[in-house]
C-alpha positions as CSV (number, residue, x, y, z in Angstrom):
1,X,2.5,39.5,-30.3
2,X,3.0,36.4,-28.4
3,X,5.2,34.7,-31.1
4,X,7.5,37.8,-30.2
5,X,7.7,37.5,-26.7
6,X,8.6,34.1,-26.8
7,X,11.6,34.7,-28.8
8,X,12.6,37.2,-26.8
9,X,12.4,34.6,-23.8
10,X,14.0,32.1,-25.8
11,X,17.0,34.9,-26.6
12,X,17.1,36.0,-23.1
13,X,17.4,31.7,-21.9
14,X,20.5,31.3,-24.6
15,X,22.3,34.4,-23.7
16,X,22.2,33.5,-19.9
17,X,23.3,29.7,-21.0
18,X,26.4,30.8,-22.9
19,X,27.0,33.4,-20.5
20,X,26.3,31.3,-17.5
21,X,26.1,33.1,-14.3
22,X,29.9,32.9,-12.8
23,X,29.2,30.3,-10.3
24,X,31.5,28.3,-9.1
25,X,31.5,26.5,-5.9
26,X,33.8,27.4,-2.8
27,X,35.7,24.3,-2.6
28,X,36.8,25.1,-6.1
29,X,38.8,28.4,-5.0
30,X,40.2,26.1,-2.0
31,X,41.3,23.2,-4.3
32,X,42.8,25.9,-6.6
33,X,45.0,27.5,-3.3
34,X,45.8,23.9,-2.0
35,X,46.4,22.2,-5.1
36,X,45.2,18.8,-6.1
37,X,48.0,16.9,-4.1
38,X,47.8,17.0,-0.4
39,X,49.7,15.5,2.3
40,X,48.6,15.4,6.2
41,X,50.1,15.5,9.8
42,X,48.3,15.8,13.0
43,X,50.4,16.4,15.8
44,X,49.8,14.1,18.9
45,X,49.1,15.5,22.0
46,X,50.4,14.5,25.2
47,X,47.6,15.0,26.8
48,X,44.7,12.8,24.3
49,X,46.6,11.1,22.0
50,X,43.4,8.8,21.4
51,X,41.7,12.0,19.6
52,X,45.1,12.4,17.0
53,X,43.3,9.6,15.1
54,X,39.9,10.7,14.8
55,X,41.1,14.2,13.9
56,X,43.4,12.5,11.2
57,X,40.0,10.8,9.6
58,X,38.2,13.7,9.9
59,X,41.3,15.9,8.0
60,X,41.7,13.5,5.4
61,X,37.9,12.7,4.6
62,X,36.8,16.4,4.7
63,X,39.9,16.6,2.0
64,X,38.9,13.7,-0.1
65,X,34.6,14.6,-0.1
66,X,34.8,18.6,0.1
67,X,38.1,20.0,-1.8
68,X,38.0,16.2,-4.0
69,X,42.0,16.4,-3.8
70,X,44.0,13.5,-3.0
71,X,46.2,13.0,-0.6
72,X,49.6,12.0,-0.8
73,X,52.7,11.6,0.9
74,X,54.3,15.3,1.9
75,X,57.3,15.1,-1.0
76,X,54.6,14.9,-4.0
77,X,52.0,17.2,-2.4
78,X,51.4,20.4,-3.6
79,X,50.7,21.4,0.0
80,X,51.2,19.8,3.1
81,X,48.9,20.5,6.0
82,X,50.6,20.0,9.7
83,X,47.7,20.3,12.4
84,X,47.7,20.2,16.4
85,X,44.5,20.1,18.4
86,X,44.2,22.2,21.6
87,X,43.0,20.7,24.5
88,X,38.8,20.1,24.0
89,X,36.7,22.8,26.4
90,X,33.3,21.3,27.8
91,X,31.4,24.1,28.7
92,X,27.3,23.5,30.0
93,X,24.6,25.1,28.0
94,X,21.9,23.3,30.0
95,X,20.7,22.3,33.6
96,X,17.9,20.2,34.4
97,X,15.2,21.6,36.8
98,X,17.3,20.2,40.2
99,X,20.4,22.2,38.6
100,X,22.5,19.1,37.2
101,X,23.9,19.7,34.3
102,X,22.0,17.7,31.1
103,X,24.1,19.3,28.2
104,X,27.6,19.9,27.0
105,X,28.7,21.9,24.6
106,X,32.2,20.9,23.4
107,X,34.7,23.2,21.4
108,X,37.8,22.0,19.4
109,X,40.7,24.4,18.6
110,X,42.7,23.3,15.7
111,X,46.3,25.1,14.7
112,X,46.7,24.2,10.7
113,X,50.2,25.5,9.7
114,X,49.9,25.0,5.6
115,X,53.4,25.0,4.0
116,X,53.3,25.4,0.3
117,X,56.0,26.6,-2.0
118,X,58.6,27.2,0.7
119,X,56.0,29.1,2.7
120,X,54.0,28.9,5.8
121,X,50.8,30.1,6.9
122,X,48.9,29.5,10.0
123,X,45.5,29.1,10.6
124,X,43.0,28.5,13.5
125,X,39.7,26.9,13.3
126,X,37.3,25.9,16.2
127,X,34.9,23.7,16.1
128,X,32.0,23.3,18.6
129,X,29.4,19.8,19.0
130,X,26.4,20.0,21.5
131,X,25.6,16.5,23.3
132,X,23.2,15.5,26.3
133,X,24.0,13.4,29.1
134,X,22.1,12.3,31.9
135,X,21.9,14.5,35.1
136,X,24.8,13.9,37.2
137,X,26.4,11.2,34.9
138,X,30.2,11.6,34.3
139,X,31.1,12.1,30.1
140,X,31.6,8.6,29.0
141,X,34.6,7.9,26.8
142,X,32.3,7.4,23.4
143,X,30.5,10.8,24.2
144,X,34.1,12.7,24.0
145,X,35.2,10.5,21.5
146,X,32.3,11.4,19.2
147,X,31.6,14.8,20.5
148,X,35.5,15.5,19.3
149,X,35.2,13.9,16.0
150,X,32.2,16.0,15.0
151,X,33.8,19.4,16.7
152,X,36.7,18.3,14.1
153,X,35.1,17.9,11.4
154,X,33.2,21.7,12.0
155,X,36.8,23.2,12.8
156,X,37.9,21.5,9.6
157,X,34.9,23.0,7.7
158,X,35.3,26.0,9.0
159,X,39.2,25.8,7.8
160,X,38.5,25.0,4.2
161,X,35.5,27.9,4.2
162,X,38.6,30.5,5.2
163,X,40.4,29.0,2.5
164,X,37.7,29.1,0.4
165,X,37.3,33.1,0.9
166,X,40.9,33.2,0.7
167,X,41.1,31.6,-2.6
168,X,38.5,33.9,-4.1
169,X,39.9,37.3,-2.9
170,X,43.3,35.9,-4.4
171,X,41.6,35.2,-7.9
172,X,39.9,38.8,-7.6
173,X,43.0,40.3,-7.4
């Protein structure tokens, strides 16, 4: 009796191991819709042109660590990704008992336009970062500086999860 039910366990183990489950991760369906060779432009804004770099490194290493593409210059990619940040909104979220504000909350808008095969599509992604400062202090330059790198890097995570549905209702159908 028990030598039976263990082959049956052991049956049931193989079949799911050949079979396997259909997993496969979400970058996958966004590397498949990107391609493996992408190229990069971030737009400078009049307005912050200090953030165009940090939103460039945050582009370019979410590319290299989450979709493990490469990038490449824009006439041997396989896509080409041209993004523009909207101006940064700092909203409070907190106030101390005296009603100064001890909290930020800071929210990036990114416009991606991906060309690809003679084709555009645009996207938008926001971002958001939470930080503390002290009551009645101004935002220092690092605070922005970091609270808009790590907004970035959410919007840009939020970009490649649209992409990543994206790429799995385009291999459904």
């Amino acid at each position: 009796m028990k030598i039976a039910v263990v082959k049956v366990i052991l049956t049931l183990l193989v079949i799911s191991i050949i079979t396997a489950c259909g997993y496969r991760p979400s970058a996958k369906f966004s590397r498949e819709l990107l391609g493996q060779k992408i190229s990069t432009e971030v737009k400078i804004s009049r307005e912050d042109p200090e953030n165009t770099v940090l939103i460039k490194d945050a582009v370019d290493s979410a590319i290299v660590e989450t979709l493990q593409s490469s990038l490449t210059t824009k006439n041997k990619s396989d896509s080409h990704l041209e993004i523009s940040m909207a101006n940064p909104v700092y909203s409070p979220i907190q106030y101390d008992s005296n009603g100064y504000v001890i909290a930020y909350r800071m929210t990036v808008t990114l416009n991606i336009i991906k060309y690809q095969d003679g084709k555009s599509k645009t996207y938008t992604s926001k971002g958001s970062y939470d930080f503390s400062v002290t009551p009645n202090a101004v935002i220092t330059d690092q605070e922005r500086f970091d609270a808009i790198k790590f907004g970035a890097s959410k919007a840009i995570s939020s970009f490649i999860a649209k992409l990543s549905a994206e790429g799995a209702r385009y291999k459904r159908e």
